[in-house]
C-alpha positions as semicolon CSV with decimal commas, in nm:
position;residue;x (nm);y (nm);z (nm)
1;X;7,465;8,572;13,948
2;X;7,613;8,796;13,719
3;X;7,972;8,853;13,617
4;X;8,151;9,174;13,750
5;X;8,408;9,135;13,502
6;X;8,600;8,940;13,259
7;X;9,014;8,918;13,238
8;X;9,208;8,799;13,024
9;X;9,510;8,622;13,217
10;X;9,931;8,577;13,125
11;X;10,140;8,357;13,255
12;X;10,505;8,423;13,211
13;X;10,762;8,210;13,287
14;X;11,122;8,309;13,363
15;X;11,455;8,105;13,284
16;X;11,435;7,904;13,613
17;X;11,103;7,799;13,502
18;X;10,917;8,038;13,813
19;X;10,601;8,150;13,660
20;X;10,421;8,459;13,735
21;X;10,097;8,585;13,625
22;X;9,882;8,914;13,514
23;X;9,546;9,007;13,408
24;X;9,387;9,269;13,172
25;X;9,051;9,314;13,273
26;X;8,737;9,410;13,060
27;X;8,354;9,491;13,077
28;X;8,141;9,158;13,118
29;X;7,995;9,225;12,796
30;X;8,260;9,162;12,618
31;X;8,209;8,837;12,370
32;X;8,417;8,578;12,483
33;X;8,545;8,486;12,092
34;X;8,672;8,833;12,063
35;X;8,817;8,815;12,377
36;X;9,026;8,550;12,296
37;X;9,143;8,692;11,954
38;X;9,255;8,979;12,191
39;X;9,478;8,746;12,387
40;X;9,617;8,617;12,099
41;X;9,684;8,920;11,927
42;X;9,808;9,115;12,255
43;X;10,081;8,835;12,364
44;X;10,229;8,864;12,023
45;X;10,268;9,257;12,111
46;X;10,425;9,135;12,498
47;X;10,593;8,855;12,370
48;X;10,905;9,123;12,207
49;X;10,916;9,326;12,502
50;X;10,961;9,083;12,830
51;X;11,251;8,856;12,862
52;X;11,073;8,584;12,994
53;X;10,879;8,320;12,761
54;X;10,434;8,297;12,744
55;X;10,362;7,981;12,889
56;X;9,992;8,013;12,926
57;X;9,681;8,229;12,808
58;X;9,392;8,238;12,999
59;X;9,040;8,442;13,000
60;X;8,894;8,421;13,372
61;X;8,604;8,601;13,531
62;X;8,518;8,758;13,854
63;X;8,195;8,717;13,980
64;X;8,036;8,842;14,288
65;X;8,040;8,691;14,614
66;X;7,942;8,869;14,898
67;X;7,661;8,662;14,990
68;X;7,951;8,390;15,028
69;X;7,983;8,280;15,408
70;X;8,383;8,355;15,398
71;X;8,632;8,520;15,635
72;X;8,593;8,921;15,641
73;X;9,000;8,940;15,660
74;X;9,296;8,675;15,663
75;X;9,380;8,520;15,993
76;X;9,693;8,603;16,183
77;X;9,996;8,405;16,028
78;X;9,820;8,345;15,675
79;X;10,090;8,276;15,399
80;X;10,009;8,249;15,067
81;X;10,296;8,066;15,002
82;X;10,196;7,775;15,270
83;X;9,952;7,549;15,047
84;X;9,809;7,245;14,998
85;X;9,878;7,058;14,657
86;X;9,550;6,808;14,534
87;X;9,616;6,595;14,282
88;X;9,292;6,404;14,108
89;X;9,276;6,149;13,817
90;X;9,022;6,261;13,603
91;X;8,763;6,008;13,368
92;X;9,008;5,981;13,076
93;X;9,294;5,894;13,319
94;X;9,490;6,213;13,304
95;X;9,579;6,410;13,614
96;X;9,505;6,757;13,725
97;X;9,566;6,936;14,015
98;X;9,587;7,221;14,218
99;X;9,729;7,455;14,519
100;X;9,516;7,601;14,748
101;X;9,713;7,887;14,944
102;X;9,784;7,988;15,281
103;X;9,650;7,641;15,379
104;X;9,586;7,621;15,770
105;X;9,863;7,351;15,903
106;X;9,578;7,193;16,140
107;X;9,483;7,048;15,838
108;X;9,791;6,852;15,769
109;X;9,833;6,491;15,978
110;X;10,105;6,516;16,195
111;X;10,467;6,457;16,155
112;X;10,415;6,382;15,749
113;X;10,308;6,683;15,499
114;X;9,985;6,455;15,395
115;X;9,661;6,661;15,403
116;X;9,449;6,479;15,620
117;X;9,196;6,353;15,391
118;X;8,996;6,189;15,634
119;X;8,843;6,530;15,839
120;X;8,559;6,607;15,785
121;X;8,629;6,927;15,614
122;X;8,889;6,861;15,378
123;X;8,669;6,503;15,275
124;X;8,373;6,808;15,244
125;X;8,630;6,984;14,946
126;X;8,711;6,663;14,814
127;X;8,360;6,566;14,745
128;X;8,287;6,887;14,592
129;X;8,618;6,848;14,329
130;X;8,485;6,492;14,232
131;X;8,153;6,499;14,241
132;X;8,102;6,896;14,169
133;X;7,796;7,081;14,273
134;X;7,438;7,007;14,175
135;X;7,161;7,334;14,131
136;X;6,813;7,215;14,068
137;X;6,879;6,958;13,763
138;X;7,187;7,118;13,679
139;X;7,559;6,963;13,792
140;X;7,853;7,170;13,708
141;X;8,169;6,914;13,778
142;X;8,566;7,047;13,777
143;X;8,770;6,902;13,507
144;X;9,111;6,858;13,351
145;X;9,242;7,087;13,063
146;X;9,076;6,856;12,834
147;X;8,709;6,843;12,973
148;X;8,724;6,523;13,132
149;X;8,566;6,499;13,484
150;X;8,782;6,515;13,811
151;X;8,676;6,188;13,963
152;X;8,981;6,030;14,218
153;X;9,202;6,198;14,468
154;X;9,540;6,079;14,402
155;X;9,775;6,292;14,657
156;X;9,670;6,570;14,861
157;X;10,035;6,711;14,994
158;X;10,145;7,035;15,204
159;X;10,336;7,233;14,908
160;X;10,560;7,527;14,974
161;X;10,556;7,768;14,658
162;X;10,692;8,127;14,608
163;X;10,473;8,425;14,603
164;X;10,313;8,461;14,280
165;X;10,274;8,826;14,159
């Protein structure tokens, strides 16, 4: 699998602390160390024209996945701000955690905003976040910002969050 491309990826955060991101993108040939001098260099150039303060620099890639089994177009009454928040306790004890948008409410137990761990497919995502995903000899595991594993579900909550742009 190759990449498609590489981005490098702002997050800006405004004086009632909403955040709100965007990418430059670039050829996948472009070397990752230079890439990141670029993002440096760059956000000093943004950082006098926007009002709002850098919070975060990122350098992400896109990679091709058509031969993923996934929906051909969003379901009626997707929201991408309906989510699911999953918090985990990774092996140096810190926690890390995500939201995963337009989460489908079926998958929430009833009368509580708890994700309900125990169906089959959420348990099926879980697994994968804790115990990542294993190719021939080779395991490639999520982690916190510091490296450390993902290894315990801590909360796994129905989160409301404003559209990002």
């Amino acid at each position: 699998m190759a990449f498609l491309s590489l981005h490098v990826v702002y997050t800006v955060m405004d004086e009632t602390n909403k955040k709100s991101t965007f990418r430059i993108s670039f050829p996948n040939s472009t070397d990752i160390a230079v890439l990141q001098e670029f993002a440096w260099r760059t956000a000093e150039l943004i950082d006098p024209l926007i009002k709002g303060k850098i919070v975060d620099i990122g350098i992400s890639a896109s990679v091709e996945f058509a031969s993923a089994d996934v929906k051909a177009s969003p379901l009626v009454g997707s929201d991408v701000e309906d989510g699911a928040y999953f918090a985990f306790e990774s092996a140096s004890q810190f926690t890390s955690g995500f939201t995963v948008p337009t989460w489908d409410e079926a998958f929430i137990v009833s009368g509580s905003d708890n994700v309900d761990i125990v169906d089959a497919d959420v348990d099926a995502f879980v697994d994968r976040i804790t115990a990542g995903y294993t190719q021939l000899l080779t395991n490639v595991s999520p982690s916190d910002n510091r490296g450390s594993d993902l290894e315990t579900l801590i909360t796994a909550k129905e989160s409301f969050r404003s559209t990002r742009r």
